[in-house]
C-alpha positions as YAML, in Angstrom:
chain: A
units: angstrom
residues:
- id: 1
  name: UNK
  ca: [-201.34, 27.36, 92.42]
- id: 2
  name: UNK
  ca: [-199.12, 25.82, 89.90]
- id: 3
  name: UNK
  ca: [-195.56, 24.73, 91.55]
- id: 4
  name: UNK
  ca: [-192.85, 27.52, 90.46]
- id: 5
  name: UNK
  ca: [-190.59, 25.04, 88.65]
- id: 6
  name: UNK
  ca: [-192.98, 24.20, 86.33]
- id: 7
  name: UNK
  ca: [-192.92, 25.80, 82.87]
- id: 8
  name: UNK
  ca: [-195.87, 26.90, 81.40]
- id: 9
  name: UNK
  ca: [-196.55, 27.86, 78.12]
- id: 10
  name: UNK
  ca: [-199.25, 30.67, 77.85]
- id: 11
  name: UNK
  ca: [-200.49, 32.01, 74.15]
- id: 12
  name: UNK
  ca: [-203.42, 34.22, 72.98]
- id: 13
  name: UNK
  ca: [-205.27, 33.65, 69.25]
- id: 14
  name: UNK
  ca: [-205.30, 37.08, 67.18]
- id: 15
  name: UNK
  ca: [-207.87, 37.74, 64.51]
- id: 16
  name: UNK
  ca: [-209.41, 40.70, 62.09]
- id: 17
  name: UNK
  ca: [-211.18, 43.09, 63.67]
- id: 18
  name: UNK
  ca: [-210.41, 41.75, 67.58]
- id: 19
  name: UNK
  ca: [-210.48, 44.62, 69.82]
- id: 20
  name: UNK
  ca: [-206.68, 45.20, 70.85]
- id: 21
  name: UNK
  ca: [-206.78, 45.98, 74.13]
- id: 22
  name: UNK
  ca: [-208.33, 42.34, 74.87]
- id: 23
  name: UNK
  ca: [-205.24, 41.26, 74.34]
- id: 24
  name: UNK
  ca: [-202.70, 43.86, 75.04]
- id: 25
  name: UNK
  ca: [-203.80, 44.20, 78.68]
- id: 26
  name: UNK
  ca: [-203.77, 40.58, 79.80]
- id: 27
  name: UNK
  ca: [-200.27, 40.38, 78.05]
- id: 28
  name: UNK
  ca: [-199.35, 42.51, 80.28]
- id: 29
  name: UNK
  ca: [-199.83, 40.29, 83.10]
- id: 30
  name: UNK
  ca: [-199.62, 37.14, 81.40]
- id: 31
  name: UNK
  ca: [-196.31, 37.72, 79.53]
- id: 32
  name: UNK
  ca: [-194.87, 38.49, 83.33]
- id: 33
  name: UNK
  ca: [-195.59, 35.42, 84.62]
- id: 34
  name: UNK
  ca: [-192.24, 33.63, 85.99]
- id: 35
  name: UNK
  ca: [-191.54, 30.51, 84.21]
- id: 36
  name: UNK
  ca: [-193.33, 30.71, 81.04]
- id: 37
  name: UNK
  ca: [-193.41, 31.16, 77.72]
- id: 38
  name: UNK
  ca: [-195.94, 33.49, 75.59]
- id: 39
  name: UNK
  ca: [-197.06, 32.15, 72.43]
- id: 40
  name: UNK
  ca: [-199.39, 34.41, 69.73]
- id: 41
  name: UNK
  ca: [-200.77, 32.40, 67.02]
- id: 42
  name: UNK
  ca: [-203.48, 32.82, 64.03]
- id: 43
  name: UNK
  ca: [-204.75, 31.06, 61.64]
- id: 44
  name: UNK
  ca: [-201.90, 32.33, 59.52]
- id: 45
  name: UNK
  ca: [-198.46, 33.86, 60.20]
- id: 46
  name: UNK
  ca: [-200.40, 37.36, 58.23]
- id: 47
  name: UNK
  ca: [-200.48, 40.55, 60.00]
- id: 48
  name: UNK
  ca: [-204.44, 40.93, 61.56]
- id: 49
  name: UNK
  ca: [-205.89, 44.24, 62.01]
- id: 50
  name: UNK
  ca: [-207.48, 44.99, 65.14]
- id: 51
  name: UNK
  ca: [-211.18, 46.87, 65.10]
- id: 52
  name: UNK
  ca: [-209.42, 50.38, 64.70]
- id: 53
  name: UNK
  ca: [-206.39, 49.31, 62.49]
- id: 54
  name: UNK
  ca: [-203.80, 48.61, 64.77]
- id: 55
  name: UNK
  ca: [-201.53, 45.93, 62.66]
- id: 56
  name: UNK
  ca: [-200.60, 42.74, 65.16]
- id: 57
  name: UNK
  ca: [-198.34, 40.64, 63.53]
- id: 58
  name: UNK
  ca: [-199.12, 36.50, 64.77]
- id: 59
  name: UNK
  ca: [-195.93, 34.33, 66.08]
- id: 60
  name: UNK
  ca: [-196.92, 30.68, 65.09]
- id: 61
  name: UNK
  ca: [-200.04, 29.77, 63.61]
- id: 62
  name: UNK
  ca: [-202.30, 27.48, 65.14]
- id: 63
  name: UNK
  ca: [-200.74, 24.54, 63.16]
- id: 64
  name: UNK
  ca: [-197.60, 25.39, 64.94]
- id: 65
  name: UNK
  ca: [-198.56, 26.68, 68.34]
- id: 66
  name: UNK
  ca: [-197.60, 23.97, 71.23]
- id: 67
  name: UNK
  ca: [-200.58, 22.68, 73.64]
- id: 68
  name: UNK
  ca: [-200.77, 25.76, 75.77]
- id: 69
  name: UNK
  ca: [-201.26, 25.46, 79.66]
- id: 70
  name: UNK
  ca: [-203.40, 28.46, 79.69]
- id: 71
  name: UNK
  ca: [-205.19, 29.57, 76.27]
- id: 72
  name: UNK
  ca: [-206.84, 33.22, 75.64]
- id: 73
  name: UNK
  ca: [-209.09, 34.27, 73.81]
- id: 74
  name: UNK
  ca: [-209.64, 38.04, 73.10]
- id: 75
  name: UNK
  ca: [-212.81, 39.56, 71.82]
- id: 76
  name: UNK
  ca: [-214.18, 42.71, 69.30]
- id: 77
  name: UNK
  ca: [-216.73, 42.47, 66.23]
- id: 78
  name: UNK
  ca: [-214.10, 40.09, 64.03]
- id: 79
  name: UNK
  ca: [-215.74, 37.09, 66.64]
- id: 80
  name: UNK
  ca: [-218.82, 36.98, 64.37]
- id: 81
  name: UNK
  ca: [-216.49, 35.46, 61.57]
- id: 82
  name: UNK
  ca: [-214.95, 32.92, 64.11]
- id: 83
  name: UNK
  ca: [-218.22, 31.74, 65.09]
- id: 84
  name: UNK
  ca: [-219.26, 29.95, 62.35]
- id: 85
  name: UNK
  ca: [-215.14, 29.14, 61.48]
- id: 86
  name: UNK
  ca: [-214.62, 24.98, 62.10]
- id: 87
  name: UNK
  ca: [-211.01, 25.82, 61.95]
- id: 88
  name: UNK
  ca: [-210.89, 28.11, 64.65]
- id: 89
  name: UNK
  ca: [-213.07, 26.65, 66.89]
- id: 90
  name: UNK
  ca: [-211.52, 23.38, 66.32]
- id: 91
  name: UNK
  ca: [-208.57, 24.58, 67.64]
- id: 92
  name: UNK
  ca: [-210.23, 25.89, 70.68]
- id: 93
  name: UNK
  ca: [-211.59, 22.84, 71.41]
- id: 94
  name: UNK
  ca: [-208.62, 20.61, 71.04]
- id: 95
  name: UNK
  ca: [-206.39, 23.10, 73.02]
- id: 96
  name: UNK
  ca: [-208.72, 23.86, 76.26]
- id: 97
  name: UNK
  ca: [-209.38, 20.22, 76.37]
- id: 98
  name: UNK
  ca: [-205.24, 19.63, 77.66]
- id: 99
  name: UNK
  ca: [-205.37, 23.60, 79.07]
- id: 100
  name: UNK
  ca: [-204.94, 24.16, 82.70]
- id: 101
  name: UNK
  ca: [-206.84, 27.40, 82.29]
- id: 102
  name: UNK
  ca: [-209.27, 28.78, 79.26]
- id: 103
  name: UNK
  ca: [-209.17, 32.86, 79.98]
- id: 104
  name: UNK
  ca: [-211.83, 34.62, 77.67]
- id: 105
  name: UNK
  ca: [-211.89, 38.12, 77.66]
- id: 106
  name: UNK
  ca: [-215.31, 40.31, 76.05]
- id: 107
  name: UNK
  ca: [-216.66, 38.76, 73.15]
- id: 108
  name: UNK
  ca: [-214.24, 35.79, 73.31]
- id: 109
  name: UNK
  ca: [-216.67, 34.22, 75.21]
- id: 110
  name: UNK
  ca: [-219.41, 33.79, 72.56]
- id: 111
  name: UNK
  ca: [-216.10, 32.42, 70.45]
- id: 112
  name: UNK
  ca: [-215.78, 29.87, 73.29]
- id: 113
  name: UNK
  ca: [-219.29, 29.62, 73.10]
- id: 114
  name: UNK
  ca: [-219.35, 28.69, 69.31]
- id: 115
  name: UNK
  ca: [-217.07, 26.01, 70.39]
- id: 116
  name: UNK
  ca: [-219.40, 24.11, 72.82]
- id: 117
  name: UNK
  ca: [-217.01, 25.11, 75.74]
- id: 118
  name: UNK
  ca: [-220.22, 27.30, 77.50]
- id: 119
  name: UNK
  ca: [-223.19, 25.05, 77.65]
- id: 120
  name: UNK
  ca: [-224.19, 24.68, 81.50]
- id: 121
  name: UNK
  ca: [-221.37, 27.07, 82.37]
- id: 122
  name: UNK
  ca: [-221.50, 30.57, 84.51]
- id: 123
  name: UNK
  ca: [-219.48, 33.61, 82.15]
- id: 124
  name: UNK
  ca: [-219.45, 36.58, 81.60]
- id: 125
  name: UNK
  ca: [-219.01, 39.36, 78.70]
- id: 126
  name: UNK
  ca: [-219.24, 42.76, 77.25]
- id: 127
  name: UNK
  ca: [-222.63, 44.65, 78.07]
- id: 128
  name: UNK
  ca: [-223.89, 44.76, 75.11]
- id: 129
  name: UNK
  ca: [-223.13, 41.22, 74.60]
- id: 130
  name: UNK
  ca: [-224.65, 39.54, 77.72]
- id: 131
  name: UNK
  ca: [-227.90, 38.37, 76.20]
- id: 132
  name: UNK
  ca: [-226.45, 36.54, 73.40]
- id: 133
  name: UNK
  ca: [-224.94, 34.24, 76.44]
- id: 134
  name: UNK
  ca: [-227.99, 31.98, 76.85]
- id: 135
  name: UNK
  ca: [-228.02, 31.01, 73.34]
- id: 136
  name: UNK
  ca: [-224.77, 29.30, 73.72]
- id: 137
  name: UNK
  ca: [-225.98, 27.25, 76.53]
- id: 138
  name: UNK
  ca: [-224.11, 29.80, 79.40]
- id: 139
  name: UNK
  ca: [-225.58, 31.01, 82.54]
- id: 140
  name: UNK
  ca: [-224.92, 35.24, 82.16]
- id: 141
  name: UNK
  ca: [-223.46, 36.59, 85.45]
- id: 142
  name: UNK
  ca: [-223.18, 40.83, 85.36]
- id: 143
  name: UNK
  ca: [-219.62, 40.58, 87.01]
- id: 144
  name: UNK
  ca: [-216.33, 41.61, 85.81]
- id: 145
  name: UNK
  ca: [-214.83, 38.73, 86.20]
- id: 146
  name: UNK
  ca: [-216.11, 35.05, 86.58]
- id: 147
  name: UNK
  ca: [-214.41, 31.87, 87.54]
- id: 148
  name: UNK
  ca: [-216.28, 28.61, 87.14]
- id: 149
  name: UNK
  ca: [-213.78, 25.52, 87.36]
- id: 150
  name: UNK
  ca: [-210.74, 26.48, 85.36]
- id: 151
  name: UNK
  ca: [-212.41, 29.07, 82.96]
- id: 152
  name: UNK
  ca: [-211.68, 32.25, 83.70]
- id: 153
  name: UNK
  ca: [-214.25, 35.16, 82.11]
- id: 154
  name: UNK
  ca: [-213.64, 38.79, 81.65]
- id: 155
  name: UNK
  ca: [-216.24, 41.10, 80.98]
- id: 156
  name: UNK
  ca: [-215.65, 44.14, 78.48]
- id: 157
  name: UNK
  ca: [-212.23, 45.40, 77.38]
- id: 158
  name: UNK
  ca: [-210.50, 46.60, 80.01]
- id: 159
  name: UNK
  ca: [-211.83, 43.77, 83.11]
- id: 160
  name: UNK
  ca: [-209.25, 41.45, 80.93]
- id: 161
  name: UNK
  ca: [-206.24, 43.16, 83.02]
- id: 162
  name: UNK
  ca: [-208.19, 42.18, 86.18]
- id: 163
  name: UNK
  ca: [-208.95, 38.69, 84.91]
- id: 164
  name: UNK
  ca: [-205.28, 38.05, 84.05]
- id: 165
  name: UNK
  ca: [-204.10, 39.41, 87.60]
- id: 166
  name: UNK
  ca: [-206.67, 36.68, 88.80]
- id: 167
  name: UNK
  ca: [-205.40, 33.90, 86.13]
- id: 168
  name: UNK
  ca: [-201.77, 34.65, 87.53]
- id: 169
  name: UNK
  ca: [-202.63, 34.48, 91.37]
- id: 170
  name: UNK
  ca: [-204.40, 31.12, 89.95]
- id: 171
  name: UNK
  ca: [-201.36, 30.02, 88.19]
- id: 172
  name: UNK
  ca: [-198.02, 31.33, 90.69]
- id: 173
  name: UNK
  ca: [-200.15, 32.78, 93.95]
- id: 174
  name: UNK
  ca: [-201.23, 36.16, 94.88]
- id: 175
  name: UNK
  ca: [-197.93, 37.67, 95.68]
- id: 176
  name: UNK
  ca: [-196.77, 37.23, 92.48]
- id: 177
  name: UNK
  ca: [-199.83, 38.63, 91.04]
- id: 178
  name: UNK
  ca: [-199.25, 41.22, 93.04]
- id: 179
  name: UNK
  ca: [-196.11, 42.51, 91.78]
- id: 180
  name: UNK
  ca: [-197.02, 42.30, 88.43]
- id: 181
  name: UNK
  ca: [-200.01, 44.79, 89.38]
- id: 182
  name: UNK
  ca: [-197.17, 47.21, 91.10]
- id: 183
  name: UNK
  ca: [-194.77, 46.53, 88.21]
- id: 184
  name: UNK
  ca: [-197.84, 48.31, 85.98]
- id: 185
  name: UNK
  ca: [-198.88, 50.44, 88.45]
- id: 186
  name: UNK
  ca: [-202.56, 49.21, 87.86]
- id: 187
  name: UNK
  ca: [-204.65, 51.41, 90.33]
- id: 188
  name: UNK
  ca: [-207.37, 52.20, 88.36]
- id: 189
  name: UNK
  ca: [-208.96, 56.38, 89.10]
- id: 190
  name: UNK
  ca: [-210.96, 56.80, 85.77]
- id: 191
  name: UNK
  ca: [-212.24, 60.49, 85.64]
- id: 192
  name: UNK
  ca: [-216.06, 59.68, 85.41]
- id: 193
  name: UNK
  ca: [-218.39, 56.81, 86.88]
- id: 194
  name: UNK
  ca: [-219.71, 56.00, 83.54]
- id: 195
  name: UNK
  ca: [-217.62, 52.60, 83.28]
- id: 196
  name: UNK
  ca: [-220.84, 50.31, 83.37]
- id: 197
  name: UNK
  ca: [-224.92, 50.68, 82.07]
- id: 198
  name: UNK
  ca: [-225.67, 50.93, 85.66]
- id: 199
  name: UNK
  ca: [-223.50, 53.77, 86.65]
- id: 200
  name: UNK
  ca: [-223.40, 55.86, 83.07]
- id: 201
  name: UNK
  ca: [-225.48, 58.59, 82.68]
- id: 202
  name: UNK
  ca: [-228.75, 57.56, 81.07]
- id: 203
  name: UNK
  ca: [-228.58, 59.65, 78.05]
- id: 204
  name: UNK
  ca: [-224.98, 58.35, 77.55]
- id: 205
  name: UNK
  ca: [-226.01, 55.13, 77.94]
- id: 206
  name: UNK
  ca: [-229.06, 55.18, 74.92]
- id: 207
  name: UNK
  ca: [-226.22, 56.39, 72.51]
- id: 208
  name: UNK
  ca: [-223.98, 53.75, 73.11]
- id: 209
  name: UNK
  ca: [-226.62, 51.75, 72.74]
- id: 210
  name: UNK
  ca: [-228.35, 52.55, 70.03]
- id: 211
  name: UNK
  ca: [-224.40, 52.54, 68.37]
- id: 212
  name: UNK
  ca: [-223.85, 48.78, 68.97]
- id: 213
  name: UNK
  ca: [-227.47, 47.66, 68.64]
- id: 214
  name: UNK
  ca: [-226.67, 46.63, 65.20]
- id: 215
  name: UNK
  ca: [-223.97, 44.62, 66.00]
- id: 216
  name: UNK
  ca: [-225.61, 43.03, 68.89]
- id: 217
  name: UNK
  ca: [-228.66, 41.77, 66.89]
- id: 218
  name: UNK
  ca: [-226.17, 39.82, 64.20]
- id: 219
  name: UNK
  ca: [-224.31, 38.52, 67.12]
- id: 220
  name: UNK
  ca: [-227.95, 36.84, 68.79]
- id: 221
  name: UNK
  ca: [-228.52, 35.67, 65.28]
- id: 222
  name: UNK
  ca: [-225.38, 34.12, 64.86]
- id: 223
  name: UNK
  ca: [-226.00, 32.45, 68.63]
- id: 224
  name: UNK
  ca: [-229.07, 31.24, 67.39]
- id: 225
  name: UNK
  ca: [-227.60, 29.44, 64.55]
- id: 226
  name: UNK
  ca: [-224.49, 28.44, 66.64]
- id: 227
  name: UNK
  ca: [-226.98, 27.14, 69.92]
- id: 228
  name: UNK
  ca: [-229.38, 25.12, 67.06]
- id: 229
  name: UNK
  ca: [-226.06, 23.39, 65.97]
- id: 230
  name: UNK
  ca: [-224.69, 22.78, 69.81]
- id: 231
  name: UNK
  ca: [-228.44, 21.61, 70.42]
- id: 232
  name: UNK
  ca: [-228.62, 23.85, 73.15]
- id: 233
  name: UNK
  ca: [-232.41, 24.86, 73.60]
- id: 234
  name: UNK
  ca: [-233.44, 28.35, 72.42]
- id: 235
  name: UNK
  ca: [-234.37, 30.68, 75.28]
- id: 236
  name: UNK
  ca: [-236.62, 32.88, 73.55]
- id: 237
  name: UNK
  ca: [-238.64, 29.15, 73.03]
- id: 238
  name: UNK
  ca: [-238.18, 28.24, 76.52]
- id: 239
  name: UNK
  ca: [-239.64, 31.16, 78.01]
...
């Protein structure tokens, strides 16, 4: 836990075609946080669109975004551009190397990934995107949230809430966590138990599949170019 007088200063990175709710849930929490700032930054000041539209407008770009105590990184499709963008990732790099905490949240991990920030280390991500993991040199754990030294991984979408209420017991202690869950009445009852492949009904779980396989196959490509760059060895060799 981080002592209470202590400012921190907490910012997310925003990009085309990021999935909104990667970063509009752990706002939530994070933006709650007592004694801190929230920074949003880009690669421009420019309005992004998220996957469905949603305009997000960027409050510093990276140029002008302090070093951040805790940095987050969202996911959705736009992280196949970031992968293979030195600018981004440079930035990445340069900020979780003075970060307290590096919170990914879905895809945000293969952008941390791309980075060099996963080889050796347990995460986590979307579903769909879990076997791309082992390209970037991470160990793939099928939990909704993983903490391996001070990374912080959420899986898909909505586990980014839960990984920010963990990131602030982390940062201020549980109790304050705490009330930020009560403050957004965060007591999840979703109306079916089709939240993960395991539970979802099988048929529903071929569609969805079959609807992101496309998407999934550029993203292992991309890893493989990404991995061959890191030097990280290629699984599909290894095995």
């Amino acid at each position: 836990m981080i002592p209470e007088d202590r400012h921190l200063n907490i910012g997310s990175i925003v990009f085309d075609g990021l999935d909104q709710i990667d970063f509009t849930g752990p706002f939530e929490v994070l933006a709650r946080i007592p004694n801190s700032t929230f920074h949003l930054g880009a690669k421009t000041s420019s309005p992004v669109r998220d996957t469905r539209g949603l305009r997000i407008v960027p409050e510093k770009t990276f140029a002008e975004m302090p070093q951040l105590d805790v940095l987050h990184i969202p996911g959705g499709p736009g992280q196949e551009a970031l992968m293979e963008d030195e600018e981004t990732l440079s930035f990445i790099r340069t900020q979780a190397a003075g970060a307290l905490y590096v919170f990914s949240v879905c895809t945000g991990a293969l952008i941390c990934g791309a980075a060099g920030l996963l080889v050796g280390k347990r995460a986590t991500t979307h579903w769909a995107a879990m076997k791309v993991l082992p390209y970037l040199g991470a160990i793939p754990l099928n939990d909704r949230v993983v903490i391996e030294g001070n990374y912080i991984f959420a899986g898909g979408v909505t586990s980014g809430i839960d990984g920010a209420l963990r990131l602030a017991a982390e940062l201020r202690g549980d109790k304050v966590a705490q009330q930020i869950q009560l403050y957004m009445q965060y007591h999840p009852e979703p109306p079916f138990d089709a939240g993960t492949p395991e539970r979802a009904p099988k048929d529903v779980l071929e569609v969805t599949r079959e609807a992101v396989r496309g998407l999934t196959e550029r993203r292992i490509e991309t890893a493989k170019r990404v991995g061959q760059r890191l030097g990280v060895a290629n699984p599909d060799i290894a095995a």
